[in-house]
Backbone as XML, in Angstrom:
<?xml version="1.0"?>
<chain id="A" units="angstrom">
  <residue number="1" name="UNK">
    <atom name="N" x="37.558" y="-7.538" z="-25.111"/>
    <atom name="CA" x="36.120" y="-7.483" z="-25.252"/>
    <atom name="C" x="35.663" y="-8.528" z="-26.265"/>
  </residue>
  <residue number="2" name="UNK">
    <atom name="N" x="34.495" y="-9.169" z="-25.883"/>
    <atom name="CA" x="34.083" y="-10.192" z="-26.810"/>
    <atom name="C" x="33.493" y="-9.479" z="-28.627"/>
  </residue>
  <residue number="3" name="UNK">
    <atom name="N" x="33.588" y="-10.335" z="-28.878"/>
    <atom name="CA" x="32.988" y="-9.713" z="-30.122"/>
    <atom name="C" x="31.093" y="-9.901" z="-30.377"/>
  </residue>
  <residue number="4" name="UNK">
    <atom name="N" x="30.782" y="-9.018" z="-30.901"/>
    <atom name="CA" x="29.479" y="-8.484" z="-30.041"/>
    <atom name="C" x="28.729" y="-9.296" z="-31.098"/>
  </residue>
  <residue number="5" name="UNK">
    <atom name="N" x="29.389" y="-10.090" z="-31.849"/>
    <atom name="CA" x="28.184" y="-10.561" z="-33.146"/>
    <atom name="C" x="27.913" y="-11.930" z="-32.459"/>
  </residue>
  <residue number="6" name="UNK">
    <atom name="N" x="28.481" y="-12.276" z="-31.330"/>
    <atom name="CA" x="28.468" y="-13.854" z="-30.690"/>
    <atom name="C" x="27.650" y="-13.253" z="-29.767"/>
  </residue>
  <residue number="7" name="UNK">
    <atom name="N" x="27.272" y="-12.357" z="-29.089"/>
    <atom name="CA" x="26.714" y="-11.749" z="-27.869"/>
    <atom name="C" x="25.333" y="-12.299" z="-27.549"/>
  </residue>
  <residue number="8" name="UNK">
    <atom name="N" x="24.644" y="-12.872" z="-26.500"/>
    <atom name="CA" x="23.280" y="-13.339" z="-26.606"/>
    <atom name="C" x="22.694" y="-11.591" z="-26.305"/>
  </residue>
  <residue number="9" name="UNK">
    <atom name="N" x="21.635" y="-11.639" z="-26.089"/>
    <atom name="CA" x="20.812" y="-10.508" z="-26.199"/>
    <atom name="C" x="21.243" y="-9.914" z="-24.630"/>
  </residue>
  <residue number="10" name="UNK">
    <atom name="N" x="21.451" y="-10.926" z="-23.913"/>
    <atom name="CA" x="21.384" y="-10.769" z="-22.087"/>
    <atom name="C" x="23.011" y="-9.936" z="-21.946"/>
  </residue>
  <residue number="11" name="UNK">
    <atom name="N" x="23.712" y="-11.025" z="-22.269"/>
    <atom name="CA" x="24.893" y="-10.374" z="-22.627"/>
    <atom name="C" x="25.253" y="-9.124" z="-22.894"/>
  </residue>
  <residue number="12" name="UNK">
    <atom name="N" x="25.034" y="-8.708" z="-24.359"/>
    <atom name="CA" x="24.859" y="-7.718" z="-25.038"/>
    <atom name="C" x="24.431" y="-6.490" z="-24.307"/>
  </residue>
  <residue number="13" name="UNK">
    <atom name="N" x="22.920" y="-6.490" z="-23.619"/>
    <atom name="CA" x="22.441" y="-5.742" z="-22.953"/>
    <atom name="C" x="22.998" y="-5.622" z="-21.360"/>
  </residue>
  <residue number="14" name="UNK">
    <atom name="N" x="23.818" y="-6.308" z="-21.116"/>
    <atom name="CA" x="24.307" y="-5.944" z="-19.871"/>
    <atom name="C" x="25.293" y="-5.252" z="-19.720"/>
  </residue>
  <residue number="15" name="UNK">
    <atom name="N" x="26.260" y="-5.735" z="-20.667"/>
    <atom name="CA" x="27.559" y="-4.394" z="-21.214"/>
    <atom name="C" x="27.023" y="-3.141" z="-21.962"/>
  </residue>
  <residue number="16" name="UNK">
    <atom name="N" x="25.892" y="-3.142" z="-22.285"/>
    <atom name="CA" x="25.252" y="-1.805" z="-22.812"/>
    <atom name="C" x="25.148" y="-0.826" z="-21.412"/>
  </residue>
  <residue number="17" name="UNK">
    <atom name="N" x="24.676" y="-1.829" z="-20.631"/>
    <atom name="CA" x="24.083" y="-0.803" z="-19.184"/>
    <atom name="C" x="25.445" y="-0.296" z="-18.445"/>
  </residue>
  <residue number="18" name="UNK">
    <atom name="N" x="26.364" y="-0.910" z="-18.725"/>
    <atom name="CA" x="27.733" y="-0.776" z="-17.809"/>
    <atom name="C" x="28.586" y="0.578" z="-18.406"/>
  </residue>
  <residue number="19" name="UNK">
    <atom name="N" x="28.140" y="0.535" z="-19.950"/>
    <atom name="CA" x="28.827" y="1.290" z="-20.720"/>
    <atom name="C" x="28.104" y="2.591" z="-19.928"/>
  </residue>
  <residue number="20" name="UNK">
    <atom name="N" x="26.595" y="2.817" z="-20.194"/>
    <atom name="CA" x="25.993" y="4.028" z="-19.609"/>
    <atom name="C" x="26.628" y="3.746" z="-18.482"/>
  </residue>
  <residue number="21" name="UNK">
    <atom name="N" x="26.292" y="3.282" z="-17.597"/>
    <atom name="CA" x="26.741" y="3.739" z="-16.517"/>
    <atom name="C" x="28.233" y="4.550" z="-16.268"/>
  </residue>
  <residue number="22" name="UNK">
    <atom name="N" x="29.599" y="3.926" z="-16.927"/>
    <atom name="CA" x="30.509" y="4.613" z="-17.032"/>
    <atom name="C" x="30.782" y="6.205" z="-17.846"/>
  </residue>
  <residue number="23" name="UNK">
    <atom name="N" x="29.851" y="6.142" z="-19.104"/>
    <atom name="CA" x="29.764" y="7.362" z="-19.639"/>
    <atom name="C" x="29.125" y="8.501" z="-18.732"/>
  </residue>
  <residue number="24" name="UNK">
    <atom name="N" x="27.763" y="7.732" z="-18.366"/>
    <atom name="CA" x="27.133" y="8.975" z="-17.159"/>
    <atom name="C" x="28.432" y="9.803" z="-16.112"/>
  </residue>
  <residue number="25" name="UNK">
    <atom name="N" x="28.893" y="8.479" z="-15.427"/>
    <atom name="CA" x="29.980" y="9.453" z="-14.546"/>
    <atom name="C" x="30.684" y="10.404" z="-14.951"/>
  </residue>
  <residue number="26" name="UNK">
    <atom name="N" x="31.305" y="10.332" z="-16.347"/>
    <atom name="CA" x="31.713" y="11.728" z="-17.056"/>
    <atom name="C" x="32.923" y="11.789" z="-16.215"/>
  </residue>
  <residue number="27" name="UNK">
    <atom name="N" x="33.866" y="10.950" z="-15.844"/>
    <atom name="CA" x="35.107" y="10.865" z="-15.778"/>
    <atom name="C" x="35.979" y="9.810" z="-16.702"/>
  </residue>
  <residue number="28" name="UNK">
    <atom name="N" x="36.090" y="9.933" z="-17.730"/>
    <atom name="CA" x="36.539" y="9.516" z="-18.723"/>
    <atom name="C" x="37.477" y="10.515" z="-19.840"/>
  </residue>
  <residue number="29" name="UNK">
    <atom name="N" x="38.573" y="10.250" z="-20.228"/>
    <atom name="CA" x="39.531" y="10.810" z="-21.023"/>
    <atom name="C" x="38.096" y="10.807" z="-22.464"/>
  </residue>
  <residue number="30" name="UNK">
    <atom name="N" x="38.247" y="11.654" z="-23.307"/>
    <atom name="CA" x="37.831" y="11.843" z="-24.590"/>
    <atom name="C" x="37.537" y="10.635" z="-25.539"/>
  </residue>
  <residue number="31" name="UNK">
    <atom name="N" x="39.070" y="10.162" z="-25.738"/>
    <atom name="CA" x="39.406" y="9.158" z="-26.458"/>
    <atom name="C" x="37.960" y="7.774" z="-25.980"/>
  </residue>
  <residue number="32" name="UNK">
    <atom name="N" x="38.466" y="7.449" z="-24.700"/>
    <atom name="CA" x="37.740" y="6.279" z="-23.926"/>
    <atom name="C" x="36.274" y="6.839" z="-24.057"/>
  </residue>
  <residue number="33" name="UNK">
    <atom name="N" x="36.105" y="7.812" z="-24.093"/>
    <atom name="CA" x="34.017" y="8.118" z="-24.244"/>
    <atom name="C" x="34.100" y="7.855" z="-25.616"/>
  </residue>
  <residue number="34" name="UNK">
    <atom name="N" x="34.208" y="8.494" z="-26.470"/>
    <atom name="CA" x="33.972" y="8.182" z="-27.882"/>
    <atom name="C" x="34.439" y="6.255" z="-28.228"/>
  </residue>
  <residue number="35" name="UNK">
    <atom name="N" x="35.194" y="5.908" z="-27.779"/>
    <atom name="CA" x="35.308" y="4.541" z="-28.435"/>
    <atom name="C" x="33.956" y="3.568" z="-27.232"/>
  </residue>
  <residue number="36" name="UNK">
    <atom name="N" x="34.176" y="3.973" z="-25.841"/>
    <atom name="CA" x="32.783" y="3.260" z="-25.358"/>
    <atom name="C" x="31.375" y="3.413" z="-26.147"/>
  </residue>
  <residue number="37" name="UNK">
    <atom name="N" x="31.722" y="5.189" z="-26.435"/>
    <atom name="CA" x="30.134" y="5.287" z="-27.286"/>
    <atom name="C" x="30.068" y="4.215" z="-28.489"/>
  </residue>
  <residue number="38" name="UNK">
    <atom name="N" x="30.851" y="4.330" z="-29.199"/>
    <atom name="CA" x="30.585" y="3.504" z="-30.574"/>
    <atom name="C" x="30.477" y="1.569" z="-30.228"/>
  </residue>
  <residue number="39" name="UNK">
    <atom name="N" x="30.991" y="1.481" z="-28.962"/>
    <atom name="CA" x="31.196" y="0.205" z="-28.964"/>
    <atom name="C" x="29.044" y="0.069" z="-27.895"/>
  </residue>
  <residue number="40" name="UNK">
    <atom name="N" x="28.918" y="0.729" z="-27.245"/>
    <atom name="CA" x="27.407" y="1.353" z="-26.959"/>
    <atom name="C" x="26.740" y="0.935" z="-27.900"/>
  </residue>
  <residue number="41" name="UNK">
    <atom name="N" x="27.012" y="1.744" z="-29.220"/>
    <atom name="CA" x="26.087" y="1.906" z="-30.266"/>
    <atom name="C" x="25.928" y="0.629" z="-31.114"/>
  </residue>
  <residue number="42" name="UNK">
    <atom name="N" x="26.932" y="-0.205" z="-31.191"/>
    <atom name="CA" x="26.812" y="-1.651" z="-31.961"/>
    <atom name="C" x="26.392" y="-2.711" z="-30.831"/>
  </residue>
  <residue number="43" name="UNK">
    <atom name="N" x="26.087" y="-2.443" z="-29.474"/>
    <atom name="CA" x="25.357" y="-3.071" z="-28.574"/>
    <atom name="C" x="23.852" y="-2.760" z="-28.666"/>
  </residue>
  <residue number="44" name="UNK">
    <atom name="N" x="23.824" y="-1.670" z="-28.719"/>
    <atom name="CA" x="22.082" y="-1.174" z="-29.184"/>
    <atom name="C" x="22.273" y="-1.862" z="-30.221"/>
  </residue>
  <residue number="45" name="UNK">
    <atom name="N" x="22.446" y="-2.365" z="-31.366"/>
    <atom name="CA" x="22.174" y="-2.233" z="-32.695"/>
    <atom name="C" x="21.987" y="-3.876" z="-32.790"/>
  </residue>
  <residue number="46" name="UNK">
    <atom name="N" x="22.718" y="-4.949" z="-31.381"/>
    <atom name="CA" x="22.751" y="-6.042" z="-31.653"/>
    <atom name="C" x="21.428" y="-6.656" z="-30.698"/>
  </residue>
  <residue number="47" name="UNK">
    <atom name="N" x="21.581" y="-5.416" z="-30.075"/>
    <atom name="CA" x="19.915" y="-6.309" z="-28.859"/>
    <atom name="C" x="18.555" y="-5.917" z="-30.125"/>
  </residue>
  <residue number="48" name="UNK">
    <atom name="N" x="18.801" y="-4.873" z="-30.777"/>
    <atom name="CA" x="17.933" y="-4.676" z="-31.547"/>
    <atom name="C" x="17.429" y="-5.567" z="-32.853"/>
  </residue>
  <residue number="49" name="UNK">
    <atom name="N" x="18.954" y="-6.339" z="-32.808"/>
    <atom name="CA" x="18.300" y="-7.199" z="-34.363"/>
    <atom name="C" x="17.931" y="-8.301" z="-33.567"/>
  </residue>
  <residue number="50" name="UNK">
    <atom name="N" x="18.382" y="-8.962" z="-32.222"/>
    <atom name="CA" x="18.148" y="-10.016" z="-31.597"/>
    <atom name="C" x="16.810" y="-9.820" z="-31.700"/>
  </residue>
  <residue number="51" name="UNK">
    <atom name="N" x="15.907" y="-8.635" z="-30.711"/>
    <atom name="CA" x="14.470" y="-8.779" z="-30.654"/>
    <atom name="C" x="13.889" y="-8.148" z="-32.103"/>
  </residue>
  <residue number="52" name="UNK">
    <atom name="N" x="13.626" y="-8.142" z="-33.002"/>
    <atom name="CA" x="13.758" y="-7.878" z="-34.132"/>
    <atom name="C" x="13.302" y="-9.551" z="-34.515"/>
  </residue>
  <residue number="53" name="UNK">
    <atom name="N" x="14.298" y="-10.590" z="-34.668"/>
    <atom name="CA" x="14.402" y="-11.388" z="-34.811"/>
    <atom name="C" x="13.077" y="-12.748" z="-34.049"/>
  </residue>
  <residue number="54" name="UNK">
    <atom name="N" x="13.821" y="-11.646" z="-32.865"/>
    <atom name="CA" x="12.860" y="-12.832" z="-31.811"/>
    <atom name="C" x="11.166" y="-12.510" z="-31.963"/>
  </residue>
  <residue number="55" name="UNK">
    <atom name="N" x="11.346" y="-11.300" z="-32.571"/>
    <atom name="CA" x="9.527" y="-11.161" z="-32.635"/>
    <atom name="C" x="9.097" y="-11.239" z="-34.001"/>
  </residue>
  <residue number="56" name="UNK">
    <atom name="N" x="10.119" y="-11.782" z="-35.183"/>
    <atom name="CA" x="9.707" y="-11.957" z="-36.357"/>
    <atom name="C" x="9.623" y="-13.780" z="-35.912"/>
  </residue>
  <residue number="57" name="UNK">
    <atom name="N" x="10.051" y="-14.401" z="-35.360"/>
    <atom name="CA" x="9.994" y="-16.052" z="-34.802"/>
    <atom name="C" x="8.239" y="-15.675" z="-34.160"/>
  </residue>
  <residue number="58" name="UNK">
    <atom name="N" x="7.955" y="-15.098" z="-33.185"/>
    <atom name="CA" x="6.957" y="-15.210" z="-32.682"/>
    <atom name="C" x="5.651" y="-14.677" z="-33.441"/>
  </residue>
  <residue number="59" name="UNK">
    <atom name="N" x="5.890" y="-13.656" z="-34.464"/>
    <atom name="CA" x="4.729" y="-13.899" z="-35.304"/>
    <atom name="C" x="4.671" y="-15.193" z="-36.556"/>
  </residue>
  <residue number="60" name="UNK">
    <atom name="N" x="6.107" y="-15.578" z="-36.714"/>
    <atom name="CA" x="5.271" y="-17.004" z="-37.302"/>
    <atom name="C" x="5.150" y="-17.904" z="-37.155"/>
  </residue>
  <residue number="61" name="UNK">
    <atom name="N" x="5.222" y="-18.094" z="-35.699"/>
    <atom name="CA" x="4.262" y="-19.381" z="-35.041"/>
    <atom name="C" x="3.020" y="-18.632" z="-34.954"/>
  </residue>
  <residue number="62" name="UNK">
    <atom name="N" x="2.697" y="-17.593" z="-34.436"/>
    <atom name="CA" x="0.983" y="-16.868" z="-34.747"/>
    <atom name="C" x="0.385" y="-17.131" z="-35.894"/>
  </residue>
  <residue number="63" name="UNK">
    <atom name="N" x="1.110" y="-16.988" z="-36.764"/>
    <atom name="CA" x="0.381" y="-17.173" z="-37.933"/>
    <atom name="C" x="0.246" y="-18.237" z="-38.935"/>
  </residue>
  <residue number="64" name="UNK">
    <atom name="N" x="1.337" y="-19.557" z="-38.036"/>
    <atom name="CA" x="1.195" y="-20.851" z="-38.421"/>
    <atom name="C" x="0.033" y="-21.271" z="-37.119"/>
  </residue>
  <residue number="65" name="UNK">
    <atom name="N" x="-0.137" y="-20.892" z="-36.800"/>
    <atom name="CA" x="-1.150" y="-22.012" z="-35.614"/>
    <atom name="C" x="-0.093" y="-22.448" z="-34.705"/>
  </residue>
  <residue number="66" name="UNK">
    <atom name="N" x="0.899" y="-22.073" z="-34.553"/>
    <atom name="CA" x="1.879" y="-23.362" z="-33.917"/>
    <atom name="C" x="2.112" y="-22.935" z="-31.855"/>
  </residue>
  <residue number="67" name="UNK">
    <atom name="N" x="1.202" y="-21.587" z="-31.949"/>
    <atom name="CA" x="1.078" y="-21.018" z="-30.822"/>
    <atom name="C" x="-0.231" y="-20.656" z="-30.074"/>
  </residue>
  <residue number="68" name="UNK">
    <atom name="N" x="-0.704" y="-21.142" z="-29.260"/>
    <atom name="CA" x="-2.006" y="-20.552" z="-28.546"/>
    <atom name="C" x="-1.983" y="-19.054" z="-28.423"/>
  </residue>
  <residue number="69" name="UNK">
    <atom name="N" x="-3.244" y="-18.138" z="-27.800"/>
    <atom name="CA" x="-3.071" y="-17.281" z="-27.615"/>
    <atom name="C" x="-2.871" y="-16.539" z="-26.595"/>
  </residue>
  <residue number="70" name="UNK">
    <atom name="N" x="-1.959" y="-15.645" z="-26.791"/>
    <atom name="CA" x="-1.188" y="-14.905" z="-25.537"/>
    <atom name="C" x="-1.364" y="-14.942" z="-24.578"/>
  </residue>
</chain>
């Protein structure tokens, strides 16, 4: 598995959806749900600082002028 701190947001969020999807089925040994969950949870946590990020960039071009409006 890649390491999730290189992950683009697209990335990131696409192995997030795969993960649900495998947890939903609920055929998984114990071990394998709990380590998908946590590896889940630092995928949420990396799309979250991405847009986080990406919408702290887009308010300061708003508030430099450097952007028309929406």
């Amino acid at each position: 598995m890649p390491d999730i701190s290189v992950l683009s947001f697209e990335a990131a969020f696409a192995e997030l959806e795969q993960i649900i999807v495998r947890l939903d089925a609920g055929d998984l040994a114990l071990d394998e749900s709990v380590t998908l969950y946590e590896r889940g949870r630092a995928l949420s946590e990396r799309c979250q600082t991405l847009l986080d990020s990406a919408e702290l960039r887009v308010s300061r071009l708003s508030e430099n002028g450097d952007m028309q409006a929406l």
